[in-house]
C-alpha positions as CSV (number, residue, x, y, z in Angstrom):
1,X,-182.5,-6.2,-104.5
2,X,-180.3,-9.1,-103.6
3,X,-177.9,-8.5,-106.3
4,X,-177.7,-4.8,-105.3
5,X,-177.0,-5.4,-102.0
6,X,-174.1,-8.1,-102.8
7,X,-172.6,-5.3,-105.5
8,X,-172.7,-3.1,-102.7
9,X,-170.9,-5.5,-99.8
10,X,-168.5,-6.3,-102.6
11,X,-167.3,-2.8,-103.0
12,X,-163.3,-1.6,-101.5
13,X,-163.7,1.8,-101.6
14,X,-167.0,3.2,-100.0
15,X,-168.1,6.9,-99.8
16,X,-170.4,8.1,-97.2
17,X,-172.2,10.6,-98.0
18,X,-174.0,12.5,-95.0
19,X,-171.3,10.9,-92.4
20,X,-171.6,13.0,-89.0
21,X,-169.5,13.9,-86.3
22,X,-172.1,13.1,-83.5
23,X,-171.8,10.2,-82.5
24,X,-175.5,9.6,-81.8
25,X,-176.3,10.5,-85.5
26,X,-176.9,7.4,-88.6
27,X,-174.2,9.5,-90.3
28,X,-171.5,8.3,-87.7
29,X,-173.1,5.4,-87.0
30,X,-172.8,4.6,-90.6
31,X,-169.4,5.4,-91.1
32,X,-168.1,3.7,-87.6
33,X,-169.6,0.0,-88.7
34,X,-168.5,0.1,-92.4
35,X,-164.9,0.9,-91.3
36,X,-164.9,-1.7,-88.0
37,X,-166.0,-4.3,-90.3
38,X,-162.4,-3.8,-91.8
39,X,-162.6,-4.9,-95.3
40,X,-163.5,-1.9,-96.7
41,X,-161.9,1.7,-97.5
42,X,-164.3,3.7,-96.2
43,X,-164.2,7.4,-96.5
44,X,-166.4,10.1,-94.8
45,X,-168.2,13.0,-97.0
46,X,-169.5,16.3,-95.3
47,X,-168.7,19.6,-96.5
48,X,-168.6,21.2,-93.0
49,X,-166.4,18.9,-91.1
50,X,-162.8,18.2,-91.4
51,X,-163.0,15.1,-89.5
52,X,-165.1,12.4,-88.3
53,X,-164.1,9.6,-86.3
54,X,-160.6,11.1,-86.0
55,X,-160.6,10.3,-89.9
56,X,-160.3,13.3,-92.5
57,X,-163.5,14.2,-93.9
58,X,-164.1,15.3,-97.4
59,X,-166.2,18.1,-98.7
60,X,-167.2,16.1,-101.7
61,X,-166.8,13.3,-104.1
62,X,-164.6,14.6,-105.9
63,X,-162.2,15.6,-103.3
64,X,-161.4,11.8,-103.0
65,X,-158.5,10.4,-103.2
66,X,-159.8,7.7,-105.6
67,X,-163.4,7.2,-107.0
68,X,-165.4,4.7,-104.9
69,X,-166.6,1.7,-105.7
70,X,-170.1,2.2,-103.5
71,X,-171.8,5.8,-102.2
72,X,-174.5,5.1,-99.5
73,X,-176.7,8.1,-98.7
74,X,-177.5,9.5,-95.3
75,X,-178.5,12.9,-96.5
76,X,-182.0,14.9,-97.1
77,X,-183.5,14.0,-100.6
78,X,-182.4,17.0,-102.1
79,X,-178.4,16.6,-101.0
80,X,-179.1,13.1,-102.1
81,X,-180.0,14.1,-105.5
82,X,-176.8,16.6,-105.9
83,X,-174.7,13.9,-104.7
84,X,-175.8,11.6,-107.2
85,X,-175.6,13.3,-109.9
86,X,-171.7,14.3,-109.1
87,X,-171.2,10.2,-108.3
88,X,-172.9,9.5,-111.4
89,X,-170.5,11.8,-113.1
90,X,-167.6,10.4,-111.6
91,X,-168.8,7.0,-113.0
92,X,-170.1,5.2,-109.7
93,X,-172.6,2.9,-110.6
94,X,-173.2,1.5,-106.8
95,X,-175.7,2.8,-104.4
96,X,-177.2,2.6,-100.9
97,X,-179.7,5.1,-99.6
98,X,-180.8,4.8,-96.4
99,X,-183.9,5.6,-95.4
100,X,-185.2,9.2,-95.4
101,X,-182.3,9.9,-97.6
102,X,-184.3,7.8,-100.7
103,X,-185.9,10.7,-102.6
104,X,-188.0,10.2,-106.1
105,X,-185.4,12.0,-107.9
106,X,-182.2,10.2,-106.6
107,X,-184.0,7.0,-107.3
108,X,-185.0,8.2,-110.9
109,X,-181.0,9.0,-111.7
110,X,-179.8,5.7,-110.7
111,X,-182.5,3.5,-112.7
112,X,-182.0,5.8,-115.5
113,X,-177.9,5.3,-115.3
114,X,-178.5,1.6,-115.0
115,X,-177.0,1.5,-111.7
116,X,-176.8,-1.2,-108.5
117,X,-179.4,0.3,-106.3
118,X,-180.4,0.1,-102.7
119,X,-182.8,2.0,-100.9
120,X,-185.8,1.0,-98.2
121,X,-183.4,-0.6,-96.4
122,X,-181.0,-0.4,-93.3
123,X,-177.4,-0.8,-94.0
124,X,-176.7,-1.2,-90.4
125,X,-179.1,-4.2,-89.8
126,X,-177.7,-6.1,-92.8
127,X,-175.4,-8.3,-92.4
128,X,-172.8,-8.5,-95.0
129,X,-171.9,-12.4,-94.6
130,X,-175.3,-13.1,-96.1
131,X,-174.8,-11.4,-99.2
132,X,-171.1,-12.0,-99.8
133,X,-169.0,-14.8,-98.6
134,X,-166.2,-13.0,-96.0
């Protein structure tokens, strides 16, 4: 899991999936650290808001305006799984699911594509210095 999570702290550009507009929400919460840590291009996905953070949110992966690099999952397993399979399609390959969002059937599609995987864990209480030299 090591390897994953230094593929995924060595992405640019890094989808989230499931990021919120309340502020009291993991999906904001999410979204709010990976762009203050300011090395990444961090883009929020929800299909009903137009912006989080003051940022313009996208409805989906594919309404991007480049592939990313990384996804990492705050949604229900199900939305998970859907938004896999479009990232898997879009030839993504790098993965966090946080937890809740880790479903058997997401998990299956990325082992299965051969992708960098990482789930059971907290992005927000990983530091990314450990992983990857800043």
């Amino acid at each position: 899991m090591r390897e994953a999570i230094a593929a995924f702290f060595r992405s640019k550009a890094i989808a989230v999936a499931g990021a919120s507009r309340d502020e009291g929400k993991f999906g904001f919460k999410v979204y709010r650290r990976l762009k203050s840590l300011g090395r990444y291009t961090v883009y929020p996905v929800n299909p009903l808001a137009d912006a989080i953070d003051g940022d313009r949110c996208f409805k989906n992966l594919a309404a991007l305006p480049e592939r990313p690099d990384a996804v990492i999952f705050i949604t229900p397993p199900p939305r998970t799984a859907a938004v896999m399979r479009e990232a898997l399609e879009l030839g993504v390959k790098t993965f966090w699911m946080q937890p809740g969002a880790d479903g058997p059937e997401a998990v299956r599609l990325a082992e299965e594509a051969g992708a960098s995987l990482v789930y059971g864990r907290c992005v927000l209480i990983t530091d990314p210095g450990d992983y990857v030299s800043l």
